[in-house]
N, C-alpha and C positions, 0 to 999 in steps of 0.2 A: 370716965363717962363723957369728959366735955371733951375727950379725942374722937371717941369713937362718933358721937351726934355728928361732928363735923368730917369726920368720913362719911357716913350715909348723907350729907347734904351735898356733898362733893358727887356722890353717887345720882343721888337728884336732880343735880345740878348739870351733867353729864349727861341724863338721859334726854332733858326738855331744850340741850344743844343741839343734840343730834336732831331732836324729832324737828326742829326747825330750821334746821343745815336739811333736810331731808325733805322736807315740804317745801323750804323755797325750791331746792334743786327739778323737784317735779312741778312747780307753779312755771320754773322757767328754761324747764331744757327744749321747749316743741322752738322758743323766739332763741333760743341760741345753735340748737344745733339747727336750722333752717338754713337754705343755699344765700339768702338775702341777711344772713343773723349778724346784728350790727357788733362791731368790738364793746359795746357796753353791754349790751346780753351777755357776751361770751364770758365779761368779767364778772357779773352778778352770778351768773351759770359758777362759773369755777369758785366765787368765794362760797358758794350754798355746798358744794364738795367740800369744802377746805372746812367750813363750819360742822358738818357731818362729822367729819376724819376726826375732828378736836372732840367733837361729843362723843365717838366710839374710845376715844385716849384717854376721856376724864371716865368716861362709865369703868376701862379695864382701871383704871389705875382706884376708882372707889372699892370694888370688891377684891381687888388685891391686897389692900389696905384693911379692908372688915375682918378678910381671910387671917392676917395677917394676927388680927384682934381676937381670933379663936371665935367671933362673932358664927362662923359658918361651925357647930358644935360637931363633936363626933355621934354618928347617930348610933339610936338603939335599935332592937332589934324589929320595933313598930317602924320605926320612920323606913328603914330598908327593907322590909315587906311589904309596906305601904308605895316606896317607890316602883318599890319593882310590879308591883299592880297596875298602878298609873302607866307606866312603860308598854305595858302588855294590852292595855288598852286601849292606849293610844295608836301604837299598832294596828289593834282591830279595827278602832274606828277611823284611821285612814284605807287601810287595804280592801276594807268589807264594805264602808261608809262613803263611798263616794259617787260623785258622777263626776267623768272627765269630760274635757274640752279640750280637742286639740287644732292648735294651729302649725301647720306644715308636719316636721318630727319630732313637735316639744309641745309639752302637755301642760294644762293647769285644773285644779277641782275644785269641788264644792264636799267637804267632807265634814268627821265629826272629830278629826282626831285633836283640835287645840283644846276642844272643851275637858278633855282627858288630861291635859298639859296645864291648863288653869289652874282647875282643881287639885290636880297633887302643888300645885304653886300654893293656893289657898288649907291646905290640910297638914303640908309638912314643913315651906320653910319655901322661899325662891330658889336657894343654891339647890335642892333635895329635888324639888318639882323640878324646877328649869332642867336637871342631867335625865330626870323620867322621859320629859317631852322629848329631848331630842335623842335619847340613844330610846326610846320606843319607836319614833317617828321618823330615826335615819334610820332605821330597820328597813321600816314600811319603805322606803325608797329607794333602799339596796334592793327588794326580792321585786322590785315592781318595775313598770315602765318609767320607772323618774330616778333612778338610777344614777344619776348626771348629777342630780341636785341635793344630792346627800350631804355635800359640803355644807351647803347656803342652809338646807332647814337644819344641822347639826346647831349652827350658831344663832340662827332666830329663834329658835323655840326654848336655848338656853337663856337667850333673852326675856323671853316670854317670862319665862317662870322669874328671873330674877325682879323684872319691875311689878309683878303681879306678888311677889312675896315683899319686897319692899315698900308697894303700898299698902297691902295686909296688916300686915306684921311689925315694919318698924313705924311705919305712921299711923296708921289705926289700931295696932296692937290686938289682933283678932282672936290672939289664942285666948288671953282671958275674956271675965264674964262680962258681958252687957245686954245694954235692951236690946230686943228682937229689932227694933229701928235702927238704934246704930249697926248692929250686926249685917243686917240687910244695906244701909248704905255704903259700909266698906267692904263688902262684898261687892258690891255692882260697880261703885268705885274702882276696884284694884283689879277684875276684869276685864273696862273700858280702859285702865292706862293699860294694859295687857294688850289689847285689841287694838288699841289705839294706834301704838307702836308697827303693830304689826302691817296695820292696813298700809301705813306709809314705808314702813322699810320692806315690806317683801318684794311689793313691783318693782319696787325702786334697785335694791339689792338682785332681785332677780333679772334686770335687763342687764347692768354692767357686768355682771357674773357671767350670765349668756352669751352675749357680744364681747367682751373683750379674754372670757378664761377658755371659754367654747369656742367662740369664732362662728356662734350662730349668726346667719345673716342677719343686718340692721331691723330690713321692711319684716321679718318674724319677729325679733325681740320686741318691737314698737305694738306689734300688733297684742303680742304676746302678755305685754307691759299691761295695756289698755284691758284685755280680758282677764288678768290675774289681778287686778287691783277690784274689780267687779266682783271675780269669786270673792278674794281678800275679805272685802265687806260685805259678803252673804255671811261667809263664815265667819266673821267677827260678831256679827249681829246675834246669828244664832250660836254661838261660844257662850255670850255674856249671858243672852238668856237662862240656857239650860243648866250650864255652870255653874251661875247663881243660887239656882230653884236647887240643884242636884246638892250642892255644899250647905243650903240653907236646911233640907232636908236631914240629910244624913248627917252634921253637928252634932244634935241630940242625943240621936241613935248611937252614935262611936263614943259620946260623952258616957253616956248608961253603961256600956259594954265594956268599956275600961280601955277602948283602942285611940282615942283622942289623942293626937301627937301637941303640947304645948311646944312653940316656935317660940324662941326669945329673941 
């Protein structure tokens, strides 16, 4: 028990490196990549990388460790119908749910498809939801114009799910019973580190992808950068909303019906 606690803190611990290796990095790339960008930018610049890289190494090496602890259970025959819904919807509500925004030949939107990827985070488990979101939602980017970017949403949205199930679940502990208050606050809770995450690593993640795996031009990814951190946070905003109301609702109903998946 006191192994595994200090594997999910290491997990914890991992994520709120990154997210601030990852928010300096964008507080200070415009003062270091500039033509005038003094050697101490450049340095702040690179250690806010170097702090990112350490929290992406502590986060793999926590759920390698939980995995490790049988923590990620074999599922039954709910949780695998359950994911594979979540996937199919997620799908939809990228392909069918969106409005695009393009600048030059690379695209960003405003869709529905994280609130599909939450949700199975909060209903079956991080690892179970997180693989929903991304192999629904690298679908949607294979059959579409985003095509390119299959790689980068394969791994965020497995992200998604796993910080959205590990504040559920291992810190709130949401499968069992509580008041409707606590239920609703770690709900909204383990959406916003869900969303959270994501507003900062997607632009972020998505300009170095672009620029250095693409070879898209700088003055596009920059531009690109600036209007997908926009969307980012529409669609974070409306994630956590509908997400919330959508999981707070249907609880109940899955609990009566006997289809309630308990996450440990």
């Amino acid at each position: 028990m006191e192994k595994t606690l200090r594997k999910n803190t290491a997990l914890f611990i991992g994520i709120i490196i990154f997210i601030l290796g990852a928010a300096a990095g964008i507080l200070t790339y415009e003062s270091a990549t500039s033509e005038s960008a003094s050697n101490y930018a450049k340095m702040l610049y690179a250690l806010s990388l170097i702090t990112a890289t350490l929290g992406l190494i502590t986060i793999t090496s926590g759920v390698r460790s939980i995995s490790a602890e049988k923590s990620i259970k074999k599922p039954d025959t709910k949780t695998l119908a359950q994911a594979a819904l979540c996937a199919a919807l997620c799908y939809i509500g990228f392909t069918f749910f969106k409005i695009d925004f393009s600048v030059g030949t690379e695209k960003t939107a405003i869709h529905f498809g994280n609130i599909f990827c939450v949700l199975a985070a909060l209903f079956i488990g991080g690892f179970w939801g997180g693989m929903a979101g991304a192999v629904g939602m690298t679908i949607a980017d294979l059959t579409t114009a985003y095509v390119t970017s299959a790689p980068k949403t394969f791994l965020l949205k497995l992200f998604i799910g796993l910080i959205v199930g590990f504040v559920a679940h291992k810190i709130g502990k949401l499968s069992a019973d509580h008041s409707k208050k606590y239920t609703t606050l770690i709900t909204i809770s383990a959406c916003t580190a869900g969303m959270l995450f994501n507003v900062i690593a997607d632009p972020l993640v998505g300009y170095f992808y672009k620029t250095y795996l693409l070879g898209v031009p700088q003055d596009i990814t920059k531009v690109l950068a600036k209007i997908g951190a926009a969307t980012t946070a529409v669609n974070a905003v409306t994630t956590v909303f509908i997400a919330s109301i959508l999981y707070l609702a249907l609880r109940p109903a899955l609990k009566k019906a006997d289809l309630f998946v308990s996450v440990q």
